[in-house]
C-alpha positions as CSV (number, residue, x, y, z in Angstrom):
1,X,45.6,206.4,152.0
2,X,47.2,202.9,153.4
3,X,48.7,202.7,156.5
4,X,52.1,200.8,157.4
5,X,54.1,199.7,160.0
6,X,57.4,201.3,159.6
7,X,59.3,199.4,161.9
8,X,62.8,198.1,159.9
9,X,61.7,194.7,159.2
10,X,64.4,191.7,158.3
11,X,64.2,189.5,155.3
12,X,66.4,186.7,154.5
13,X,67.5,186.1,151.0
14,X,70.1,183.1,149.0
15,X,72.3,185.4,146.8
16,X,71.2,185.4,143.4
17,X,67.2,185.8,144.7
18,X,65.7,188.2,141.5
19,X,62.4,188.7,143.2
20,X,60.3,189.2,146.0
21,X,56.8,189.8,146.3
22,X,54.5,191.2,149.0
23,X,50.8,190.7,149.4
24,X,49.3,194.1,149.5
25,X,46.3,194.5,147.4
26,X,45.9,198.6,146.4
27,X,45.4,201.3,143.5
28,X,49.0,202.9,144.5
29,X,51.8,203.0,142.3
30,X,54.8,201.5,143.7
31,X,58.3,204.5,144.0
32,X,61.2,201.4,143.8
33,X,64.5,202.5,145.7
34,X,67.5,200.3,146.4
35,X,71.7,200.3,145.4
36,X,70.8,198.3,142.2
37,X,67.9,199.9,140.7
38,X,67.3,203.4,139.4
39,X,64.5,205.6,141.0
40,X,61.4,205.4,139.6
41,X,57.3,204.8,139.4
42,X,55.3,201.6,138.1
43,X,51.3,201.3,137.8
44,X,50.2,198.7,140.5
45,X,47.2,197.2,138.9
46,X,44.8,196.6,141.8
47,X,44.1,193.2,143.5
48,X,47.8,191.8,142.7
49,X,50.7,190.9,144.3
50,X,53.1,194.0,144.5
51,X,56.5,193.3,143.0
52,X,59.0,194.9,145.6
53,X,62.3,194.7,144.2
54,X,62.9,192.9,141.2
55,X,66.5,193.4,140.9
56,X,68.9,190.6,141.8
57,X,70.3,190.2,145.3
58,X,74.1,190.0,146.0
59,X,74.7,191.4,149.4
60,X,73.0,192.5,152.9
61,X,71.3,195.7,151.3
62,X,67.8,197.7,152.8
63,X,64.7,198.3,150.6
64,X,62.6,201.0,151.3
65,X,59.1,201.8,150.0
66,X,57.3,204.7,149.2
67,X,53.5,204.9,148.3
68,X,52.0,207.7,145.7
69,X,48.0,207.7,145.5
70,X,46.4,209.5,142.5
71,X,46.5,213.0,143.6
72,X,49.8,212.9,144.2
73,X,50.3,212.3,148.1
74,X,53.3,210.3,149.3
75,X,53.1,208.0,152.1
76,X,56.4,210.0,153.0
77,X,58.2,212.9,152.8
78,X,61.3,211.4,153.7
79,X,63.6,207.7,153.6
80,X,62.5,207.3,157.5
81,X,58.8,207.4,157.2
82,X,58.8,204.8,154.2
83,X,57.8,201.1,155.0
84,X,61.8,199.4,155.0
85,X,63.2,196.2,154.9
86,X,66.6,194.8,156.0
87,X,67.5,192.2,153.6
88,X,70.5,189.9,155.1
89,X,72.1,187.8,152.4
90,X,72.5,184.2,154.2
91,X,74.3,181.4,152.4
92,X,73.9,178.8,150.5
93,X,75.6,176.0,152.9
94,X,77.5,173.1,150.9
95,X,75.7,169.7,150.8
96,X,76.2,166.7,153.7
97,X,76.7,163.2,152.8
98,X,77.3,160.5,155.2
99,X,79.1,156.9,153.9
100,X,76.7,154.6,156.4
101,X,78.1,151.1,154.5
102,X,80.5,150.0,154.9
103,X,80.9,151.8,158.1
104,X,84.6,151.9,158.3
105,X,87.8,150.4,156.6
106,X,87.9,146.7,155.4
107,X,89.9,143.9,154.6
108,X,88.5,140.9,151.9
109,X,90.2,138.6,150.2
110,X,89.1,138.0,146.6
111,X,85.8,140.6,147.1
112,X,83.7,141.2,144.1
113,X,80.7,142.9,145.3
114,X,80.7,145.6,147.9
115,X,77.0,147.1,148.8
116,X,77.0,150.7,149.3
117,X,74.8,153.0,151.4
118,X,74.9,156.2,151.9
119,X,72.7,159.5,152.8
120,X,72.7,163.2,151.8
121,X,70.9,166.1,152.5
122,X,70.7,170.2,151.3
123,X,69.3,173.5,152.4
124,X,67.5,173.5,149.4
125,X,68.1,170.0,147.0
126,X,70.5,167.7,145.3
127,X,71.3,167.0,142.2
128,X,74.2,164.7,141.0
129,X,75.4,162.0,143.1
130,X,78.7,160.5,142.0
131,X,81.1,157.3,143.8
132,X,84.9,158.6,143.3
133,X,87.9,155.7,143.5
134,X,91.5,155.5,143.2
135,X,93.1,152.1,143.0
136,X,96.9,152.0,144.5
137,X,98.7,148.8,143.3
138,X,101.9,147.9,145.1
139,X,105.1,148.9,143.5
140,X,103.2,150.9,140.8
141,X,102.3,154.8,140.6
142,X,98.6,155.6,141.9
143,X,96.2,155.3,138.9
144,X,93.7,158.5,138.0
145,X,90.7,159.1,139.9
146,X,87.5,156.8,138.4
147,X,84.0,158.5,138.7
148,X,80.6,156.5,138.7
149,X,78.0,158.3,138.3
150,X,75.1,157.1,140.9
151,X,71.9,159.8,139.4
152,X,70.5,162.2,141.2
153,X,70.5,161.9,145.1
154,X,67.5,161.3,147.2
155,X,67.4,163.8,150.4
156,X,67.5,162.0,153.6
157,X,66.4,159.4,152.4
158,X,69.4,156.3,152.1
159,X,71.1,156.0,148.6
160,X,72.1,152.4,147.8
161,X,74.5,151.2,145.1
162,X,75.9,147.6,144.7
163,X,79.7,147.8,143.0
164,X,80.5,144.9,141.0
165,X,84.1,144.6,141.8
166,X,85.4,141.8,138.9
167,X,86.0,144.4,136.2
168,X,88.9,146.4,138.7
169,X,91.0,142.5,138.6
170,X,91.9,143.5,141.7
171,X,94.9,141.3,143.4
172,X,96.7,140.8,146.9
173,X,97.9,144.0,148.6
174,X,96.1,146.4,146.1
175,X,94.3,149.4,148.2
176,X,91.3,150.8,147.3
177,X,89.8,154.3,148.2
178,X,86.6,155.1,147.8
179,X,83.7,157.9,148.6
180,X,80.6,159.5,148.0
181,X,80.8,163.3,146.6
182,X,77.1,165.5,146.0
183,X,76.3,168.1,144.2
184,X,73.3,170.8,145.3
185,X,71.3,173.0,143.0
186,X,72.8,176.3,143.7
187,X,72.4,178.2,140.1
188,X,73.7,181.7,141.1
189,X,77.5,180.7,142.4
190,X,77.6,177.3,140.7
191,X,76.9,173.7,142.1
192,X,78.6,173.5,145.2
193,X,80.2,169.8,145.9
194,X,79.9,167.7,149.7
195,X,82.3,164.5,150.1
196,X,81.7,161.8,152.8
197,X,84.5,160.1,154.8
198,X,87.0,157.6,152.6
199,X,87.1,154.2,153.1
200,X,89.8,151.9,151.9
201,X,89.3,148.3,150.8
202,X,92.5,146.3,151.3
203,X,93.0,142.8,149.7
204,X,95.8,141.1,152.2
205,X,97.4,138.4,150.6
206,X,96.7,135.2,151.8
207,X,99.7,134.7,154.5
208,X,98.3,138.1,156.1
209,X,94.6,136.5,155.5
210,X,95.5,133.5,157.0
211,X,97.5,134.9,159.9
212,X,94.3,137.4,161.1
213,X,92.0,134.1,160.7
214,X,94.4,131.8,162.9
215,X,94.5,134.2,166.0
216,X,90.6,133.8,165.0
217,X,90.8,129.8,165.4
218,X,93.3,130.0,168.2
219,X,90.9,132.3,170.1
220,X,88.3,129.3,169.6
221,X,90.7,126.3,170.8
222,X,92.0,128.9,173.9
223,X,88.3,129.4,175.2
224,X,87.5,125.7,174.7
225,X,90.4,124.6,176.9
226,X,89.4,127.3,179.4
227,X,85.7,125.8,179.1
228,X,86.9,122.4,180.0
229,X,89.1,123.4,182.6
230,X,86.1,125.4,184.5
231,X,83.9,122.5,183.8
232,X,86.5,120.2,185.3
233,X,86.3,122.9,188.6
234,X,82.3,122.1,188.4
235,X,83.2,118.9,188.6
236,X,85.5,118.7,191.9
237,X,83.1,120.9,193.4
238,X,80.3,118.6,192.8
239,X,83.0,115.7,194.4
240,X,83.0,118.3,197.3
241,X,78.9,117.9,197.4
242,X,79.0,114.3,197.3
243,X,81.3,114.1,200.1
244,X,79.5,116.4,202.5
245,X,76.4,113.9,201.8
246,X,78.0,111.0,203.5
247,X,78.3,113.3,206.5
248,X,75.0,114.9,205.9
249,X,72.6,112.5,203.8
250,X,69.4,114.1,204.5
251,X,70.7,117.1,202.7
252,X,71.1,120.7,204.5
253,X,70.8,124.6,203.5
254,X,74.2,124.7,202.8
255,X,74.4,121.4,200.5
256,X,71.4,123.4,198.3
257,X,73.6,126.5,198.0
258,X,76.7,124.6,196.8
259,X,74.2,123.0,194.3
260,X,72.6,126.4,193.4
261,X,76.5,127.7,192.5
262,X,77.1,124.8,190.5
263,X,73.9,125.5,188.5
264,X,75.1,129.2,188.3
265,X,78.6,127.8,187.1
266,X,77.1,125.5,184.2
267,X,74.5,128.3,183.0
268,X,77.5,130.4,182.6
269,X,79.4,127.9,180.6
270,X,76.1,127.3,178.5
271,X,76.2,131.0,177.2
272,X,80.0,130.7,176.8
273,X,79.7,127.9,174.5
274,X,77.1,130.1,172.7
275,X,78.8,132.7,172.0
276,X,81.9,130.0,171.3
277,X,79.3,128.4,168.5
278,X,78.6,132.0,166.9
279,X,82.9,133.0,166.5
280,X,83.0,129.5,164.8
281,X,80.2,129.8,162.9
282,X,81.2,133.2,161.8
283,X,84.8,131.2,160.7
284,X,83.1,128.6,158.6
285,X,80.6,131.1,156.7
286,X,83.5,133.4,156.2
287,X,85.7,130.5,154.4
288,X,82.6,129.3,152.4
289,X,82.0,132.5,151.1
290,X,85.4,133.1,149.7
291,X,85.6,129.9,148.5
292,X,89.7,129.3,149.8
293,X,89.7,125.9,151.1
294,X,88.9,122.4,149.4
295,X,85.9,120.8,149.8
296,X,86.7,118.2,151.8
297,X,88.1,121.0,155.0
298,X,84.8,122.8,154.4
299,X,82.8,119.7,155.6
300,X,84.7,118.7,158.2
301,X,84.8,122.6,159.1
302,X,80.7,122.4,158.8
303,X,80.6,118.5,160.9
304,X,82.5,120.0,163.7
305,X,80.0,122.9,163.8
306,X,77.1,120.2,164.2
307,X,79.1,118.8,167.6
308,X,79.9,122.0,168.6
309,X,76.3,122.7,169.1
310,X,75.7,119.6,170.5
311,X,78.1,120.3,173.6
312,X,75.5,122.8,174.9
313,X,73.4,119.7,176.3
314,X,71.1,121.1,179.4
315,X,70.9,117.3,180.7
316,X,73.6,117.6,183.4
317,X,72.5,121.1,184.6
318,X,68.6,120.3,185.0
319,X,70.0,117.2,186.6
320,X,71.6,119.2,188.9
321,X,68.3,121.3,189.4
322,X,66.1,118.1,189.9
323,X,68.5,117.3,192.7
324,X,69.1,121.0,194.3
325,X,65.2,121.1,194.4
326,X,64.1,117.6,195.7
327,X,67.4,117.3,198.3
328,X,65.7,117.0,201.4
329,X,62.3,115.1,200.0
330,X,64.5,111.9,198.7
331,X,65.2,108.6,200.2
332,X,67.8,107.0,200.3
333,X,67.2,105.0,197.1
334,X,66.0,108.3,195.0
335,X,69.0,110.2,196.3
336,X,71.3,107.1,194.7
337,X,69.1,107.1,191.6
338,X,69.4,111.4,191.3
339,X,73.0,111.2,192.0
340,X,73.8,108.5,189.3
341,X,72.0,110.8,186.7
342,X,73.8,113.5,187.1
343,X,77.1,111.7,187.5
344,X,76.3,110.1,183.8
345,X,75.3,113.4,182.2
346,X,78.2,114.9,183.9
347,X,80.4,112.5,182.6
348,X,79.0,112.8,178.7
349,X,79.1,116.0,178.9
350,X,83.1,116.2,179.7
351,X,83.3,113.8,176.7
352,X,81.6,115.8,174.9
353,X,83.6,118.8,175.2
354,X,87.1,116.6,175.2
355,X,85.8,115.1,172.1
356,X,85.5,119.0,170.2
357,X,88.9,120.0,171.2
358,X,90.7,117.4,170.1
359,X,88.2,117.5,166.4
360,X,89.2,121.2,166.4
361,X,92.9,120.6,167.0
362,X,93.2,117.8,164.1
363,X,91.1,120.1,161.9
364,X,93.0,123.1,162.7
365,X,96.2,121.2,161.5
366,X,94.7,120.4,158.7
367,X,93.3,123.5,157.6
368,X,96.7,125.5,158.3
369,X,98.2,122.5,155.8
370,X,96.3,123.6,153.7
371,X,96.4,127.0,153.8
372,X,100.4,126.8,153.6
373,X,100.1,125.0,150.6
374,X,97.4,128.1,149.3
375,X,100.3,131.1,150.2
376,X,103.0,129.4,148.8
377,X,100.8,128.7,145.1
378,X,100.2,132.3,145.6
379,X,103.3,133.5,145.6
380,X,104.4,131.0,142.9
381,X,101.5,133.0,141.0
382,X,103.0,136.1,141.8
383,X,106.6,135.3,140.5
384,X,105.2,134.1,137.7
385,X,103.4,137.3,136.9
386,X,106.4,139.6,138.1
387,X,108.5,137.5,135.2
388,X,106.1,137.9,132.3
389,X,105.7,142.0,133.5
390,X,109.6,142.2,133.5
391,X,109.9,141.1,130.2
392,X,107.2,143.2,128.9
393,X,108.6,146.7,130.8
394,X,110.1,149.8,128.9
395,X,113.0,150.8,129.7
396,X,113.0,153.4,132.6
397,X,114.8,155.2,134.9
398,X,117.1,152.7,136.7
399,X,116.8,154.4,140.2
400,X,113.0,153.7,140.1
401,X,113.5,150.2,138.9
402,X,116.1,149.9,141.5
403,X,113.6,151.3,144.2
404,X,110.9,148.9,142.6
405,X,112.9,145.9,143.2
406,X,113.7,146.6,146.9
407,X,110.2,147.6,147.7
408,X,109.2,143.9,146.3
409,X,111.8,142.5,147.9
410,X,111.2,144.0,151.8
411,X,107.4,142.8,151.2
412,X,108.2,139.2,149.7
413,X,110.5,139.1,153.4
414,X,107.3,140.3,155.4
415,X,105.6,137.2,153.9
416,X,108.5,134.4,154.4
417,X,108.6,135.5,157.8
418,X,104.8,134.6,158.3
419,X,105.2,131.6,156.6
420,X,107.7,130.6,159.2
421,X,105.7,131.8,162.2
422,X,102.9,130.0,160.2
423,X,105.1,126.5,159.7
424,X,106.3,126.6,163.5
425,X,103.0,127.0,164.8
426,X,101.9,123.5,163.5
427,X,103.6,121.4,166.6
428,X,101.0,123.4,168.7
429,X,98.3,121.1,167.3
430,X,99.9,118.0,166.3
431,X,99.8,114.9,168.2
432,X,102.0,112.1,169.0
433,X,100.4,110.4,165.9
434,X,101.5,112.8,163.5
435,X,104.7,114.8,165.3
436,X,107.1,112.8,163.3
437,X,105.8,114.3,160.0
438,X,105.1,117.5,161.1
439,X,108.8,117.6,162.1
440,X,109.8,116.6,158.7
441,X,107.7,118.9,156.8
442,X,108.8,121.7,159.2
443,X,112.4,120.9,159.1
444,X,112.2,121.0,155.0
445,X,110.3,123.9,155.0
446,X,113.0,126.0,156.8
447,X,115.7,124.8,154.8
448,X,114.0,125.7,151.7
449,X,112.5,129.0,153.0
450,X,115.9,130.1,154.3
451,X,118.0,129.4,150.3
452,X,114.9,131.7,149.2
453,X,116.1,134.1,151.6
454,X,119.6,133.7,150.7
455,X,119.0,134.1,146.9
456,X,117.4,137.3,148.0
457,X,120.0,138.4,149.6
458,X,122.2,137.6,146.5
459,X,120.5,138.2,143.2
460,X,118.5,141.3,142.6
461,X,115.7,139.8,141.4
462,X,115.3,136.4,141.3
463,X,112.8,133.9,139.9
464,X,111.3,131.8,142.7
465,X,108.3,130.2,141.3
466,X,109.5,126.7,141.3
467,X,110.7,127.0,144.9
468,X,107.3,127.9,146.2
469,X,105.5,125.3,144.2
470,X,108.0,122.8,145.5
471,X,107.3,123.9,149.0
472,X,103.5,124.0,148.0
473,X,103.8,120.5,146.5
474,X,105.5,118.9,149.9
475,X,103.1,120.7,152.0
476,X,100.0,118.8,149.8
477,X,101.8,115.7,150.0
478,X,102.7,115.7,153.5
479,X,98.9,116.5,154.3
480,X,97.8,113.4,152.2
481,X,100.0,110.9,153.6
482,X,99.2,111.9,157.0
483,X,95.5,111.6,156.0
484,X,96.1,108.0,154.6
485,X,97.9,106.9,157.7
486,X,95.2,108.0,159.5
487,X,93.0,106.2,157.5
488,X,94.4,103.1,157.6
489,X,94.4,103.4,161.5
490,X,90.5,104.7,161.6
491,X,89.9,101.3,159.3
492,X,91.6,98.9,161.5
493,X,90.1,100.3,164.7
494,X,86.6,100.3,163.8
495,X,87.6,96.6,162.7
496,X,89.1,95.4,166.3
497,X,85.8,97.3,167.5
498,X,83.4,95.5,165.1
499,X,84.9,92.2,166.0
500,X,85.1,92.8,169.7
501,X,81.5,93.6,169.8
502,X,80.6,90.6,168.1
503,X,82.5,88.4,170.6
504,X,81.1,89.8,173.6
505,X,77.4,89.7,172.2
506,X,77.9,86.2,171.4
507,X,79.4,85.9,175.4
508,X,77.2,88.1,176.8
509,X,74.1,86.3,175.4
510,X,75.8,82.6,176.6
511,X,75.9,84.1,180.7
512,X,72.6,85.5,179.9
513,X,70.9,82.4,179.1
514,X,73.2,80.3,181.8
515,X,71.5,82.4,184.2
516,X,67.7,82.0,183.0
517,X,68.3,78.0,183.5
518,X,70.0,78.8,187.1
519,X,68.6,77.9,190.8
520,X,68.6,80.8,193.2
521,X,71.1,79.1,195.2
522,X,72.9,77.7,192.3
523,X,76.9,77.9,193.0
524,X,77.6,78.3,188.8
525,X,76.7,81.8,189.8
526,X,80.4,82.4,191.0
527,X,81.5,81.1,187.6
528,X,79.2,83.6,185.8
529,X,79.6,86.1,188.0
530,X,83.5,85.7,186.8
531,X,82.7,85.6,183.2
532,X,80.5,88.8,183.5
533,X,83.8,90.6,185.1
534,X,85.5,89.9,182.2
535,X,82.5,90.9,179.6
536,X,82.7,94.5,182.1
537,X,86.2,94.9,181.8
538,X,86.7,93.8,178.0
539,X,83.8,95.9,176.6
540,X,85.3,99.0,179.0
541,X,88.4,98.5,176.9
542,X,86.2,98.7,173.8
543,X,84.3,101.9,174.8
544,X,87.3,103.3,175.4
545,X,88.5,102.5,171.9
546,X,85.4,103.9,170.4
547,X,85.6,107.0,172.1
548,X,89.4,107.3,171.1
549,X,88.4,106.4,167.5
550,X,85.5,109.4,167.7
551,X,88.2,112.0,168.5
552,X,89.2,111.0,165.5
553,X,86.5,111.0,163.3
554,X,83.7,113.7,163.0
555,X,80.9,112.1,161.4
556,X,80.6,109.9,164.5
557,X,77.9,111.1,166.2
558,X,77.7,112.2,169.9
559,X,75.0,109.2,170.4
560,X,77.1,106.7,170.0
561,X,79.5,107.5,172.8
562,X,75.7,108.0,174.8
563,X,74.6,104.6,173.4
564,X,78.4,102.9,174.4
565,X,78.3,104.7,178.4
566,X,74.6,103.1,178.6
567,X,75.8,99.7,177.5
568,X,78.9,99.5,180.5
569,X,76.3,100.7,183.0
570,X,74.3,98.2,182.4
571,X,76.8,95.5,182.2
572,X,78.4,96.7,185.5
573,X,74.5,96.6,186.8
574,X,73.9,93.0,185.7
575,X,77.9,92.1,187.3
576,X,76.8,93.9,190.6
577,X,73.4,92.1,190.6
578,X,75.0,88.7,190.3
579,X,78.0,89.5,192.8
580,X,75.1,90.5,195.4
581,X,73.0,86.9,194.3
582,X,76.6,85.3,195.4
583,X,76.8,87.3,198.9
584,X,73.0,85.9,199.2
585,X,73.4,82.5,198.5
């Protein structure tokens, strides 16, 4: 006879579970007893797994077992001496899915491929995996739910599914919402269904697009002024240094600590302009990519980029270290030779960062041109659409068309209203160059935006698609003559500079070989010594052209304006050279 523990032991059990089997090997035959099952006696054949209970499982129940041998015997007289179980129904918990891409709510104009990731997991397993959207249009009723179906989820494991976006046409202000639902494998109550968070993919129209992007670019042109304005602190401090040397030339602890700041200072700038380079960088890719601007404000957009990185130079500040760590080893004529070179790096590297702002200013102006001229096609587009759907509507309720037509109407206000903000903020990055047209456009474009708010106001709903091509049409042209003018001036500078150059080559060369054929105590020095002042002060006027005409113009390069501060310093070498031959002679 076998023997059996018959402490009340617990099993766990899904609802639905038909069998479960125990591992007892035995001649007995097997008395069955439970809620669902009728009394009764099976032949165990021997060396096999025992069938307990075979019928199927619906709530927390107990299953007792009693034993009969061959001659009869029971392993119990009674339900408390029989080996029991405490069967506890658990259940079957829902599945999880978790929407890791895009990780929360997003705004893109034009989009027409989103990537999806997500991840799901199950108790047991998974089965159909499906993405669910609705598409809300403004002005119209929500449109049905739309299923994809994505195949069977992987557990754990990340699901990835790239939406083609073209076929949904989708168009300025349309909302979509999105998710993820699974399904498990539960067969006993029916698959049971897990959903991940919503996103919703908003397309802005292009005044709200443009309006988020120009806070963008105007956080750019705020930190480079605030760049320049620290480094112009760097530079009085340094003043400070200099100073303190004329009381103190052989250089003390305290003269090494100011230096040691100033290093500090001009690291910190470095990783500002870093990060500056990155934000910009992050601008440009982001108006490639959608493809909004012409071709011609993407390269300058991608030129200015190129000088932006060259303003992180590390000539002035490992000038600055050269002379911080050799302080109190130089003579006099070293000292004079380190303080000149950091004085010239310090000096292109303020050009250097005058130069970008006043690239990124024009630019900006340009670019916001532009995009003026892109909202008000837009909404031209839009009219244009509205008129050809009106035509083509049923008849309807006239309270809903009524409701219709001031819901468009309270939105089209919303974006006049940024187009003004938009149109004033233009005098913050003209010039004196190009005030007088920006005046004029501006001054149009509020007389014209202000009848289009007046017809609103008037007619319920009125046609304005020639109104905003007109304004698009004077913004274009306004933005082309201003380039031309520009033009024109660009050409004739780099002539007065081409010519100038050539003149003081020719007299440069003429002191140059005057001097060769000169005695040492020669008294034509005074009279060449005159002539180089006025090579100095002429080709000073030049450089300061050129460096004028490079705010101007992006594709000069940065080594020019190097090339051009090289030139006067030696010119003012050679003048000082032949002023001290004159004390001499």
């Amino acid at each position: 006879m076998a023997s059996f523990n018959k402490a009340l032991q617990r099993i766990d059990f899904y609802r639905g579970t038909s069998v479960i089997s125990s591992p007892y090997s035995t001649d007995l035959t097997l008395e069955e007893a439970g809620p669902d099952s009728a009394t009764g006696f099976a032949p165990i054949p021997a060396d096999t797994l025992i069938p307990i209970y075979s019928t199927t499982l619906r709530q927390a129940d107990t299953l007792a077992i009693n034993l009969v041998d061959t001659s009869g015997l029971l392993s119990s007289e009674n339900r408390s001496g029989m080996i029991q179980f405490n069967l506890q129904a658990i259940a079957d918990l829902a599945p999880v899915v978790e929407l890791l891409e895009p990780a929360q709510n997003l705004s893109e104009v034009s989009p027409e491929q989103l990537a999806i990731i997500y991840r799901a997991s199950d108790d047991h397993g998974l089965r159909q995996a499906q993405l669910v959207y609705e598409l809300k249009r403004p002005f119209q009723d929500p449109s049905p739910l739309v299923v994809i179906p994505l195949g069977t989820a992987k557990a754990i494991e990340l699901n990835s599914y790239d939406w083609s976006l073209s076929e949904l046409d989708l168009r300025p202000k349309d909302e979509l919402h999105f998710w993820i639902e699974v399904f498990d494998n539960d067969g006993y109550n029916g698959p049971k269904k897990g959903q991940s968070d919503i996103r919703v993919l908003l397309v802005p129209s292009l005044t709200q697009y443009f309006d988020e992007l120009g806070e963008r670019e105007d956080g750019v042109t705020d930190e480079l002024e605030s760049i320049s304005e620290t480094f112009e602190s760097i530079q009085e401090r340094y003043d400070e240094f200099k100073e303190g040397l004329i009381e103190e030339p052989e250089g003390s602890y305290e003269q090494q600590v100011q230096l040691e700041e100033l290093q500090r200072e001009q690291q910190e700038i470095e990783k500002r302009i870093e990060e500056l380079n990155e934000a910009f960088e992050q601008i440009k890719e982001e108006l490639s990519e959608k493809n909004l601007l012409s071709e011609e404000t993407m390269k300058a957009y991608e030129e200015l980029e190129e000088l932006m990185k060259e303003i992180d130079d590390p000539d002035f500040r490992e000038a600055l270290e050269q002379l911080q760590e050799n302080l109190q080893q130089m003579d006099p004529d070293q000292m004079r030779q380190a303080l000149e070179e950091v004085e010239f790096n310090e000096e292109r590297y303020k050009e250097r960062l005058e130069r970008t702002l006043e690239l990124f200013k024009q630019l900006k102006l340009n670019s916001d041109l532009e995009k003026l001229a892109q909202s008000y096609e837009e909404l031209a587009d839009q009219e244009q659409e509205q008129e050809a759907g009106q035509s083509d509507e049923q008849e309807g309720s006239v309270q809903n068309s009524e409701q219709k037509a001031e819901q468009e109407k309270e939105s089209l206000l919303e974006e006049l209203n940024r187009l003004e903000e938009q149109t004033d903020a233009l005098s913050e990055q003209s010039s004196p160059k190009n005030e007088q047209a920006i005046q004029e456009l501006q001054e149009f474009s509020k007389e014209a935006l202000e009848e289009i708010k007046e017809r609103l106001e008037q007619e319920s709903k009125p046609n304005l698609e020639q109104e905003f091509r007109d304004l698009a049409q004077k913004t274009r042209e306004q933005m082309e003559s201003m380039g031309q003018q520009q033009l024109n001036v660009n050409i004739a500078a780099l002539q007065y500079i081409l010519q100038s150059l050539l003149s003081l080559s020719e007299e440069q060369e003429k002191v140059v070989n005057s001097t060769e054929a000169l005695e040492n105590q020669s008294q034509a020095f005074v009279e060449l010594a005159r002539q180089q002042q006025q090579i100095e002060q002429v080709f000073s006027g030049v450089a300061d052209s050129l460096y004028a005409l490079s705010t101007e113009i992006p594709q000069f390069a940065n080594r020019i304006n190097e090339l051009k501060a090289q030139t006067l310093d030696r010119i003012q070498t050679a003048l000082g050279q032949m002023t001290e031959r004159e004390k001499n002679r």
